[in-house]
TIVO-2410 file (N, C-alpha, C; in nm, 3 decimals):
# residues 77
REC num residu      c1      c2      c3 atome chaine
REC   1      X   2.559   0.350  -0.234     N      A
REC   1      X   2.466   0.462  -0.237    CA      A
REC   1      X   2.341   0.428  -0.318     C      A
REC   2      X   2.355   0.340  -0.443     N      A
REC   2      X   2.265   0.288  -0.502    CA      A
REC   2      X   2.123   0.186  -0.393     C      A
REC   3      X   2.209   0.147  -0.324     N      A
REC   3      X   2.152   0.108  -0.281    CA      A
REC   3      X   2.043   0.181  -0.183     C      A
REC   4      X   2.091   0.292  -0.087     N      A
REC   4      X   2.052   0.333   0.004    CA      A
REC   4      X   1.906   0.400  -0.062     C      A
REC   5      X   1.961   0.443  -0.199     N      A
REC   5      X   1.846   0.525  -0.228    CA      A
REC   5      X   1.731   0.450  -0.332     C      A
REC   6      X   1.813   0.275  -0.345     N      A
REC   6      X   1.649   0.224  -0.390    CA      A
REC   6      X   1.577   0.206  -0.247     C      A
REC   7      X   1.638   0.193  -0.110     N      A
REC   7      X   1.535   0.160  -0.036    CA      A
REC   7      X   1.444   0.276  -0.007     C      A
REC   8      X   1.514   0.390   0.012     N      A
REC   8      X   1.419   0.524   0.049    CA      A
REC   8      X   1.312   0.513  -0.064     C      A
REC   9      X   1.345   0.523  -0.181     N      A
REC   9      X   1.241   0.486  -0.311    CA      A
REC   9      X   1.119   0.411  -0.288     C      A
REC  10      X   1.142   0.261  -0.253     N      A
REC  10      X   1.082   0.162  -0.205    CA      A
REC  10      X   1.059   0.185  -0.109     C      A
REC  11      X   1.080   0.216  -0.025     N      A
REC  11      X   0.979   0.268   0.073    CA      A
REC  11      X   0.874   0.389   0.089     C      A
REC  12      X   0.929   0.525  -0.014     N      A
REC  12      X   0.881   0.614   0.000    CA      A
REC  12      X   0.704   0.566  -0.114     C      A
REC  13      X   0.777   0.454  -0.183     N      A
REC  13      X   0.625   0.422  -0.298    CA      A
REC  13      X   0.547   0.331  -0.222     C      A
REC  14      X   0.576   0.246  -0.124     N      A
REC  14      X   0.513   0.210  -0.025    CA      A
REC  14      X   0.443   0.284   0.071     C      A
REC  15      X   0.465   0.385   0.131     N      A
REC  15      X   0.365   0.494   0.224    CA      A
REC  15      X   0.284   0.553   0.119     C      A
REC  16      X   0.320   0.598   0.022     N      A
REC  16      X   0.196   0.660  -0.102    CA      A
REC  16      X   0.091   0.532  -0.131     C      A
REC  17      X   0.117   0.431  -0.198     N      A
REC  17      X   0.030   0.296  -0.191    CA      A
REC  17      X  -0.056   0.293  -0.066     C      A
REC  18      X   0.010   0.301   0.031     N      A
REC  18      X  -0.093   0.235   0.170    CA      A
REC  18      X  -0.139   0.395   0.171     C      A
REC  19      X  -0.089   0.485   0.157     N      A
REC  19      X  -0.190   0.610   0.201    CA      A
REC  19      X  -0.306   0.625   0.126     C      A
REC  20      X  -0.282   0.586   0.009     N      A
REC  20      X  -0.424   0.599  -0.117    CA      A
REC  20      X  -0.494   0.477  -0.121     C      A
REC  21      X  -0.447   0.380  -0.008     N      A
REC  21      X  -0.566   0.245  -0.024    CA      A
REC  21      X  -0.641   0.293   0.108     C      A
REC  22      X  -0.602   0.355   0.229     N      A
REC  22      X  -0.639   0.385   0.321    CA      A
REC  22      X  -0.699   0.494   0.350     C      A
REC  23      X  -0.710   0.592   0.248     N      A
REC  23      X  -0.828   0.703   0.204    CA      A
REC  23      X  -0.974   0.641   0.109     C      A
REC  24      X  -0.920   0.548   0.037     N      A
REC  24      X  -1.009   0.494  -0.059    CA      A
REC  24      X  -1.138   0.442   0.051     C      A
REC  25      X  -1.027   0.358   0.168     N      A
REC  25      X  -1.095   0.276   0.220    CA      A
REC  25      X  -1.200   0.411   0.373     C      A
REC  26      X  -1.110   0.482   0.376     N      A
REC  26      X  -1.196   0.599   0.484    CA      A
REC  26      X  -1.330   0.684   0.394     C      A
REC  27      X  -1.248   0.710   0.239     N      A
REC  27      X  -1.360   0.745   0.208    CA      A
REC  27      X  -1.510   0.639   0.219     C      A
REC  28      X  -1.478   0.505   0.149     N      A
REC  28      X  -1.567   0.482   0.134    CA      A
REC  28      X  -1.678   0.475   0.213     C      A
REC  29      X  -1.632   0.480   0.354     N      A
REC  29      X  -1.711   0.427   0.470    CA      A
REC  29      X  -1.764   0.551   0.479     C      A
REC  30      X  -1.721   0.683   0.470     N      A
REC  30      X  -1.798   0.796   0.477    CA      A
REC  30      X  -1.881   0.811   0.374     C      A
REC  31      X  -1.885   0.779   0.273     N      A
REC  31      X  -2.001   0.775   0.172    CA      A
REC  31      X  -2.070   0.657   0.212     C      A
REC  32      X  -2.083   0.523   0.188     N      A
REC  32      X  -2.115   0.445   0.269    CA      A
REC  32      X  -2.195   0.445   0.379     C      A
REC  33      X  -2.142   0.493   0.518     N      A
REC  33      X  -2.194   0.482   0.610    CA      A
REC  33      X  -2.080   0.350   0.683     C      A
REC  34      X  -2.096   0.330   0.830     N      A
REC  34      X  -2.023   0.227   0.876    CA      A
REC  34      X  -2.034   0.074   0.799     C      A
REC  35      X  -1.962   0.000   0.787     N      A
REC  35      X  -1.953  -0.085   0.739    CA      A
REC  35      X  -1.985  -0.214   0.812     C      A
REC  36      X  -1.980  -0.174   0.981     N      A
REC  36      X  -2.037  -0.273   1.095    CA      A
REC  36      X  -2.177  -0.251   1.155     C      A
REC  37      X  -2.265  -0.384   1.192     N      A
REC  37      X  -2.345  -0.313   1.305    CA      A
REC  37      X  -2.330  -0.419   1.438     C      A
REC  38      X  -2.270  -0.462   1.431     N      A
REC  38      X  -2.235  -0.580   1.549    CA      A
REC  38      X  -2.055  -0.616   1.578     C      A
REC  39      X  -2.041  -0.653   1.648     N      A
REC  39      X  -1.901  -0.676   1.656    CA      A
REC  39      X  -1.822  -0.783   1.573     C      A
REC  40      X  -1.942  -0.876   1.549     N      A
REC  40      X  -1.861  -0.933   1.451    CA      A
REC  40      X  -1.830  -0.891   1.326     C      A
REC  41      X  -1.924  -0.836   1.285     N      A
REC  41      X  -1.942  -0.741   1.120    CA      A
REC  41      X  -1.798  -0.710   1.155     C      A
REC  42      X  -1.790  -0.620   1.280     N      A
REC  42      X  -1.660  -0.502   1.320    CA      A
REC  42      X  -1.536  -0.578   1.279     C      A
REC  43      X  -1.512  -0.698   1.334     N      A
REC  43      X  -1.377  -0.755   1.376    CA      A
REC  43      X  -1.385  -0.841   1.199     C      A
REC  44      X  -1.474  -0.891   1.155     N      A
REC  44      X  -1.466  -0.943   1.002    CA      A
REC  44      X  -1.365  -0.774   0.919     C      A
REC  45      X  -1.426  -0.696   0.924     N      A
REC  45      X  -1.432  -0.551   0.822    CA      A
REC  45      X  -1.216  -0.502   0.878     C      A
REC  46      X  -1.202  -0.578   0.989     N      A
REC  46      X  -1.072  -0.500   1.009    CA      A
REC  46      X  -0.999  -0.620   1.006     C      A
REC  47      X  -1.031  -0.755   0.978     N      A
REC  47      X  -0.954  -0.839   0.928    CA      A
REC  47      X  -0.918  -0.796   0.762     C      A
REC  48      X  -1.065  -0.765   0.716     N      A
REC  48      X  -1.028  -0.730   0.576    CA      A
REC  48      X  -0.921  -0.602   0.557     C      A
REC  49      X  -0.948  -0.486   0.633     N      A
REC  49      X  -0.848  -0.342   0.613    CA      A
REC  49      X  -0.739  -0.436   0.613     C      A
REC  50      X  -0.711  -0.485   0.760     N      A
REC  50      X  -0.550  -0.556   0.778    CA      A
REC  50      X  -0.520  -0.626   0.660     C      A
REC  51      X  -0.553  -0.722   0.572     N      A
REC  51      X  -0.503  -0.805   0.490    CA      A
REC  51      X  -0.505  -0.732   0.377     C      A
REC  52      X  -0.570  -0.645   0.318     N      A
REC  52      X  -0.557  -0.527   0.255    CA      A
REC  52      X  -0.441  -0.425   0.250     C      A
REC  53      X  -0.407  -0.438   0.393     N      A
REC  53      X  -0.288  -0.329   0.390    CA      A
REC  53      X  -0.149  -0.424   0.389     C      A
REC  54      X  -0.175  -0.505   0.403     N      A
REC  54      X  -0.063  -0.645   0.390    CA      A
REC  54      X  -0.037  -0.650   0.234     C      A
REC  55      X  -0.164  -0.695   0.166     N      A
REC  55      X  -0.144  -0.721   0.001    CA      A
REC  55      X  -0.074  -0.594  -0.042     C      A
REC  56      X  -0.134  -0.508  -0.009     N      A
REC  56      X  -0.086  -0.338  -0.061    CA      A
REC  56      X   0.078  -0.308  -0.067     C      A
REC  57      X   0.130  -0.367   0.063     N      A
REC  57      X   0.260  -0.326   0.129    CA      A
REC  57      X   0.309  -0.462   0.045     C      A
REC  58      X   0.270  -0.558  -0.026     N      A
REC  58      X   0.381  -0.644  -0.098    CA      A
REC  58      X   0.422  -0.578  -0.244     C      A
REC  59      X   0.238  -0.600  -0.276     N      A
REC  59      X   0.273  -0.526  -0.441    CA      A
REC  59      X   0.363  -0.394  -0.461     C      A
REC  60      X   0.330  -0.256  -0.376     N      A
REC  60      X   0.387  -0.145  -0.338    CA      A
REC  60      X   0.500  -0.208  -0.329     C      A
REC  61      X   0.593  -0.277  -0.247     N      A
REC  61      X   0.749  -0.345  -0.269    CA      A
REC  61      X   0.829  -0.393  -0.366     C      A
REC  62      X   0.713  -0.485  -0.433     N      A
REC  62      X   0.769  -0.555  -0.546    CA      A
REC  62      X   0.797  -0.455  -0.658     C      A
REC  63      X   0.663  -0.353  -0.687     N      A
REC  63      X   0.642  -0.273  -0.756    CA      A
REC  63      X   0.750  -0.147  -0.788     C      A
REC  64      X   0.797  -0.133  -0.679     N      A
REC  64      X   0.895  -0.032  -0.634    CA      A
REC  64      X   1.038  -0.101  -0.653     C      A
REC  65      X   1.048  -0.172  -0.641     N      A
REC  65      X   1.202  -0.279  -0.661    CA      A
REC  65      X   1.233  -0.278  -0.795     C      A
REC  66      X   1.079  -0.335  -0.915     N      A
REC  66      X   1.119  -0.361  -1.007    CA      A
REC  66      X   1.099  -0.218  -1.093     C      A
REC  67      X   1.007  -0.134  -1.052     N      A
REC  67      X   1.064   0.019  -1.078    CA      A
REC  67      X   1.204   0.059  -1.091     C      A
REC  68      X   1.264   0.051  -0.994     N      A
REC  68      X   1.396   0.102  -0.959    CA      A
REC  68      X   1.430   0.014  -1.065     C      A
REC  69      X   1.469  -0.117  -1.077     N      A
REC  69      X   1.539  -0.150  -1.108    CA      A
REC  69      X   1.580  -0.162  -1.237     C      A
REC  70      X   1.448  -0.160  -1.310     N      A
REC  70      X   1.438  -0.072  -1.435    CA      A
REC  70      X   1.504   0.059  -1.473     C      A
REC  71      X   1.467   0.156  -1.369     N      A
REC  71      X   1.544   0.263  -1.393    CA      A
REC  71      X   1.672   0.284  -1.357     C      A
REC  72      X   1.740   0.182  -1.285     N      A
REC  72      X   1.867   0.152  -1.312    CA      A
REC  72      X   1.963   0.123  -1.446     C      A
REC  73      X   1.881  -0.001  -1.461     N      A
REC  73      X   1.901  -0.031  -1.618    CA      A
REC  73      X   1.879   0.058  -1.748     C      A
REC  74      X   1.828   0.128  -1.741     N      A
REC  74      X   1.797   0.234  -1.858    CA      A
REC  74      X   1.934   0.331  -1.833     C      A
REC  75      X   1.925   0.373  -1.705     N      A
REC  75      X   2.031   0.498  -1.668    CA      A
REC  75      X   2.154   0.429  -1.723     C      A
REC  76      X   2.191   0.304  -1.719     N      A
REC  76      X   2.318   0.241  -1.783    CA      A
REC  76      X   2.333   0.222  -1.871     C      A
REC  77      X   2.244   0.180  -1.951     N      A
REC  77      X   2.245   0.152  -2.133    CA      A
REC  77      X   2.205   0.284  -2.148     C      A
***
């Protein structure tokens, strides 16, 4: 059961992470303005979101693992 519910954990701190990098990133473009004016600009700017939401979804994992797992350890000692 320990288990089941570090993954819901870890996962549930993973959708919060990518949801608040992916507002950051909507806001900015609305303050901003578009971030493309050609297609390449376009296809550069969503290589960056994508690898962005890649880095996001590791740290958010790791982050969340060693969360838990911390608060494992405390709950026992």
């Amino acid at each position: 059961m320990k288990v089941l519910k570090g993954v819901v954990f870890v996962v549930l701190v993973v959708v919060a992470a990518v949801g608040v990098f992916n507002g950051f990133f909507v806001g900015a473009s609305i303050y901003f303005g578009p971030f493309y004016e050609g297609d390449a600009e376009q296809s550069r700017n969503f290589g960056i979101w994508l690898v962005g939401n890649g880095v996001v979804v590791l740290v958010s994992a790791v982050g969340g693992v060693v969360w838990y797992w911390r608060y494992l350890r405390r709950r026992r000692g």
